[in-house]
N, C-alpha and C positions, 0 to 999 in steps of 0.2 A: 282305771285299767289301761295298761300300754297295748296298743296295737300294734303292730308291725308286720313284716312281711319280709325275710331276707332269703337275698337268694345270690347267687354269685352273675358275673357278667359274660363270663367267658363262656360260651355256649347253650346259656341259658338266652340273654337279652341279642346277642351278638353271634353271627353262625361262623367263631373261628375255627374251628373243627374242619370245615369245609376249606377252608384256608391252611390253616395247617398242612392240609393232605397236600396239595397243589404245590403248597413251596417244597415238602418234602421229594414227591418228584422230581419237580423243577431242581433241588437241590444236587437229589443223586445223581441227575440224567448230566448235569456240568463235572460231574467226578466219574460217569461212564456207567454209573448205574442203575438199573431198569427198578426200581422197587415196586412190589409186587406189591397188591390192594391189601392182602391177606396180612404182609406184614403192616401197613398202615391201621389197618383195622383192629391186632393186635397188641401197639405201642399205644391206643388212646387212653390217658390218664394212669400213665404207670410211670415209675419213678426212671430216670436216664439208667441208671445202671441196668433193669429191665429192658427197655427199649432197646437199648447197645447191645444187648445178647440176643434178643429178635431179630434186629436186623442182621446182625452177625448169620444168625441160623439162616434168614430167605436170602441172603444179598452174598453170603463166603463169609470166612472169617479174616479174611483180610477189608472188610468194608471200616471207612477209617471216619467210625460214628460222631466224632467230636465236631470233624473238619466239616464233614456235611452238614452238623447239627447247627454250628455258626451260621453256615451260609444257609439254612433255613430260615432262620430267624431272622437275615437281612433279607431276604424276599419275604417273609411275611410282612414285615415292614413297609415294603417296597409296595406288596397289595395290596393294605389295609389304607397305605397312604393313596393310593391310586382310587380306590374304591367308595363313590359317593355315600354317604352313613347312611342312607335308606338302604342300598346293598349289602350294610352288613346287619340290619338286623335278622333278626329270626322271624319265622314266619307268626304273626298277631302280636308281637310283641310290643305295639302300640297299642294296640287294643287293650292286651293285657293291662301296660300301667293306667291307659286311661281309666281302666273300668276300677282299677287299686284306688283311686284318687277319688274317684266317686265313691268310693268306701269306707271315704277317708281313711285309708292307709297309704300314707305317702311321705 
């Protein structure tokens, strides 16, 4: 019998969620714009063309989602590279594989 255990990285092992939010700020506030929590909270895990009409609805419909969406993505970069790898994981998520491994599922 196969064992396993899968799961993805990106907010599971790793808290870019938390990062994401911060470059998208950081993003708008370099194009003049204030983006509100509610629209952050909103765009988590939905496809860009969803996103693009959120923001549009909290930020005006002139908010210019691509341009910001680029420069998100080079400050996320810019934090993850800045950011020592114990700050980005998740909280237990050492524990967690440790205790997988002892499971032998690893």
């Amino acid at each position: 019998m196969v064992k396993a255990i899968i799961f993805d990285v990106d907010g599971t092992l790793l808290d870019t969620e938390r990062i994401y939010m911060r470059a998208w700020l950081e993003a708008g506030a370099l194009f003049g714009y204030m983006i509100p929590d509610e629209a952050l909270l909103k765009t988590r895990a939905v496809n860009a063309k969803t996103a693009a009409a959120c923001f549009k609805e909290f930020c005006g419909s002139e908010f210019p989602y691509e341009t910001i969406r680029k420069e998100r993505e080079r400050i996320s970069e810019r934090i993850i590279e800045e950011t020592p790898g114990q700050g980005l994981l998740m909280p237990d998520a050492q524990e967690t594989l440790k205790w997988l491994k002892e499971q032998g599922l690893n």
